[in-house]
N, C-alpha and C positions, 0 to 999 in steps of 0.2 A: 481651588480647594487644596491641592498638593503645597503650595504656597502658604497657604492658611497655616495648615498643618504643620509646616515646618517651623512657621516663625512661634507657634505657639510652645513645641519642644524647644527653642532655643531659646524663648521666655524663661521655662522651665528650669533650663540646664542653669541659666544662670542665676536663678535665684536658689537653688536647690544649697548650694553652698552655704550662705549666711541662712539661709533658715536651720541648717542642721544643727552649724555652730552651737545659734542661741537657743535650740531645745538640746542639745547635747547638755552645755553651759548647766543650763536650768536641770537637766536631771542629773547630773553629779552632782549638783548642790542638795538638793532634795531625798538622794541617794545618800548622802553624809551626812544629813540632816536628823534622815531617819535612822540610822546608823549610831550615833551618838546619842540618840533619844533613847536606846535600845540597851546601850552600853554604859547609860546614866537615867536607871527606869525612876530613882526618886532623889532629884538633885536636890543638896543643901549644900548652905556657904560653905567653900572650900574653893581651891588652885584648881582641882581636878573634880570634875562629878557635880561642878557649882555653878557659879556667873556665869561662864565660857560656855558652858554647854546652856544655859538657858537664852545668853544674848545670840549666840548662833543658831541656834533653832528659832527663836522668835525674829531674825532678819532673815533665814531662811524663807520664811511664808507661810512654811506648812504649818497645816492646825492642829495648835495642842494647850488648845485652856486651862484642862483637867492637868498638865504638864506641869505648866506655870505657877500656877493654884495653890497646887501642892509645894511646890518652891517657896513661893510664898508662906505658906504655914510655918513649915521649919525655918526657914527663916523668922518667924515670930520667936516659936519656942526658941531658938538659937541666940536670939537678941534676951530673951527673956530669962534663960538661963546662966548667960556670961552677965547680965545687970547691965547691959551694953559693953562691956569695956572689951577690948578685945586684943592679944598681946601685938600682934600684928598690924600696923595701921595700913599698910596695904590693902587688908580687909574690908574697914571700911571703904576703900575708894572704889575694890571690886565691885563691892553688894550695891554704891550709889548706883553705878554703871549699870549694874542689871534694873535695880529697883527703874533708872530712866528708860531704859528699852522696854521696859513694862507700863511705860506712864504709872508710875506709881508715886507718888510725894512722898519726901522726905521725912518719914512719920516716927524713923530715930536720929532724929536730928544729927546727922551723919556728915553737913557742913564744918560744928565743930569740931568735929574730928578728925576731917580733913585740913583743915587751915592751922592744927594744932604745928606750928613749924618744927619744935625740937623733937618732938614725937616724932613724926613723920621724917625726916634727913637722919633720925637714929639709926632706921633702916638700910643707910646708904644711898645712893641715887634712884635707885627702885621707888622710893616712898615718895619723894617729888614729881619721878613721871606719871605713877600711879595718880597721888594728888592732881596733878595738871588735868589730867583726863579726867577726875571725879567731878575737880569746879566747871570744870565745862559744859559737865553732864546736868551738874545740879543747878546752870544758870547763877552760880555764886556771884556776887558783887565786892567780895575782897579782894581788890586789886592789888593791897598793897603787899599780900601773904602771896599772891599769885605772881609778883614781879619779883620776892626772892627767891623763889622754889625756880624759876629761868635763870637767875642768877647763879644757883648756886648748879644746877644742871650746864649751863654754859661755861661756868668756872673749872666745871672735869673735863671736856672737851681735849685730846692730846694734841698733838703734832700734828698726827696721821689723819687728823679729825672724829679719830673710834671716840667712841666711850666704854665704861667698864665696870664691871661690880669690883674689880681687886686692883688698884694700882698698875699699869706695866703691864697688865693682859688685853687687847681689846677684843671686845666680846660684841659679838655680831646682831645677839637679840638684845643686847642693851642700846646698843648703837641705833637701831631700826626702831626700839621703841624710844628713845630719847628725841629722836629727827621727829616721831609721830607725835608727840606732845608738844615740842617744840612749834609746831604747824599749825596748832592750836591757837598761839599766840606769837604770829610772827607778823610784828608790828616795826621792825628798827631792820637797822642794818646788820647791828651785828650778830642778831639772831638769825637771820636770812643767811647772812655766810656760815654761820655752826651747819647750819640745815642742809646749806651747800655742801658744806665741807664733808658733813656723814655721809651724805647718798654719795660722794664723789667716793671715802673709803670702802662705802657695799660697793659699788662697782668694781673699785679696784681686788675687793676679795671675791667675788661673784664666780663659781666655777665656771668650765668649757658649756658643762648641759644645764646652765643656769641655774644652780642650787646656791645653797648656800651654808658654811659649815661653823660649828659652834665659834669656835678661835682658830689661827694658824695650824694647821699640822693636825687638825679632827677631821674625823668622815662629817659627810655632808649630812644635815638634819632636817626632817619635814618643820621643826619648830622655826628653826632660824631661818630658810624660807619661808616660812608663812610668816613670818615676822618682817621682814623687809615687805614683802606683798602687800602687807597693812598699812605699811610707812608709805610707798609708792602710791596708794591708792588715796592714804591722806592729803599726799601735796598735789594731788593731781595729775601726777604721770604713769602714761600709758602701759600696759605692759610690754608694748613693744619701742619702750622710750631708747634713742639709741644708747643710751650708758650701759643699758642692760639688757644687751643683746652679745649673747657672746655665742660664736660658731653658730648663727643662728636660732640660739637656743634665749627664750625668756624667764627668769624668775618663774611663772606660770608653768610652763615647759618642764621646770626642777621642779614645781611641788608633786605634778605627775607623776615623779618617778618614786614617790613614796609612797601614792593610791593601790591599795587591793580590791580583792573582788567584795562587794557589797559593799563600797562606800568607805570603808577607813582607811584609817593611814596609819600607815609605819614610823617608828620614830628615824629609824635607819632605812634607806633602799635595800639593804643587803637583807632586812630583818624578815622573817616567812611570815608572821603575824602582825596584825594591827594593832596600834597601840592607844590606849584611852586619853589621854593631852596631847598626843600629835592630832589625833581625830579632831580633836574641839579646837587647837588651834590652826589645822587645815582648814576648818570650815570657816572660822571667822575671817581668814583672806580671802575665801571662796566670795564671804558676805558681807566684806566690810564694805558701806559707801564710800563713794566716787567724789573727789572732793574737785572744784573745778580748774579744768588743765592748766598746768603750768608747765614753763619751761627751768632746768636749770642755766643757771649764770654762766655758766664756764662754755666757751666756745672752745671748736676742738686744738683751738694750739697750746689753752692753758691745760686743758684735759691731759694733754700728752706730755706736759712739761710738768704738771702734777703726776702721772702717776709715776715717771721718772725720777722724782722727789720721794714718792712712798716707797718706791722699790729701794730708793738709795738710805730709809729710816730701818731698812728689816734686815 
């Protein structure tokens, strides 16, 4: 009986571990979930208070129809008041993105708008990763508007392998989002090495507690960690992939350090309050799916004679 008993505690002891994890896991998501739902009580299209908080709560799990619904409506009147046209083509490729997490059709013919190429690169590199991810969403069949918007996204590409909204800056949530649409269509080689090449510069910019900071020489931000988090989770690696493990600390590890109590996030660790777009984009790395695991290319002697080479471009 003594025997019994014990092997049954030791059953216990080791399962007790992973199960906490993944109800831990699951109640910070649901805790930010609801948190955001609360801090965006009637979302319409918008950067903030719109998509991001509708596609994070709707891959959250939690139920919120009456939420949705309402998203949806304004969004009616919203399309119905602009005539569609909207100055930002950005916008459309957000509103695709939710309208598809909605299973909703494309009922403002929102393709066109996307595939619009001069429209859309007016924006700068923004409007092509946006684009990438809208035809994604929307099942588009323009390949040929979809193979220049890579092109011309792989054509900003630097040195260091950043990307950037301004020439000579590289910008950490451009970079994270450009590798994450890139992912989307990585068919050749030389897109595989851009893709390469960005996660190799997150790493090399990636703080000691895993965070991650706007450009060179900023305090670290819940956005640009969450933003790589989505990128890693697009191509498939873990979060405890070794690129991104520094002082034993994960990308995941950093976004923690911007959660407060009841669920949101800070745009700054240092910041006492939670902030309404860090929340919405903590939550989408919280939710982003898990694309299937991959490895990067670089084994560790090119790793270390690249970041050698980054160090020797700053």
């Amino acid at each position: 009986m003594k025997l019994k008993n014990a092997l049954i505690i030791f059953i216990a002891l080791l399962t007790v571990p992973f199960g906490c994890f993944a109800a831990d896991t699951d109640f910070k998501t649901t805790e930010t979930a609801n948190y955001v739902r609360t801090a965006a009580m009637s979302p319409a299209p918008g950067s903030v208070g719109g998509e991001w908080a509708v596609i994070g709560i709707k891959r959250s799990g939690i139920t919120a129809d009456a939420y949705f619904d309402g998203y949806l409506r304004r969004l009616g009147d919203f399309m119905k008041e602009n005539g569609g046209s909207i100055n930002r083509y950005t916008d459309y490729s957000r509103i695709a993105l939710a309208l598809r997490e909605l299973d909703q059709n494309d009922t403002y013919g929102l393709g066109a708008y996307v595939n619009d190429y001069d429209k859309v690169t007016n924006q700068g590199i923004n409007g092509p990763i946006f684009a990438l991810e809208a035809k994604h969403a929307l099942g588009d069949q323009d390949t040929v508007t979809r193979d220049r918007y890579v092109e011309y996204i792989l054509s900003r590409q630097s040195a260091d392998g950043s990307f950037a909204l301004s020439e000579g800056t590289p910008d950490t949530d451009i970079t994270a989002m450009a590798v994450a649409a890139l992912s989307l269509y990585n068919t050749n080689i030389e897109t595989d090495r851009a893709i390469n090449r960005g996660f190799l510069y997150l790493s090399s910019v990636q703080a000691g507690d895993g965070s991650f900071a706007p450009t060179s020489g900023e305090e670290a931000s819940c956005e640009s960690t969450a933003q790589v988090i989505i990128a890693m989770k697009r191509h498939g690696l873990r979060p405890d992939n070794r690129f991104f493990v520094k002082n034993g600390k994960t990308p995941s590890d950093g976004l923690e350090l911007f959660r407060k109590s009841g669920g949101g996030y800070a745009h700054l660790a240092s910041d006492s309050a939670p902030d309404q777009m860090a929340s919405e984009q903590a939550l989408l790395a919280l939710t982003a799916p898990e694309g299937t695991p991959k490895t990067l290319v670089y084994d560790s002697i090119w790793f270390d004679a690249s970041q050698a080479y980054l160090e020797s471009q700053r």
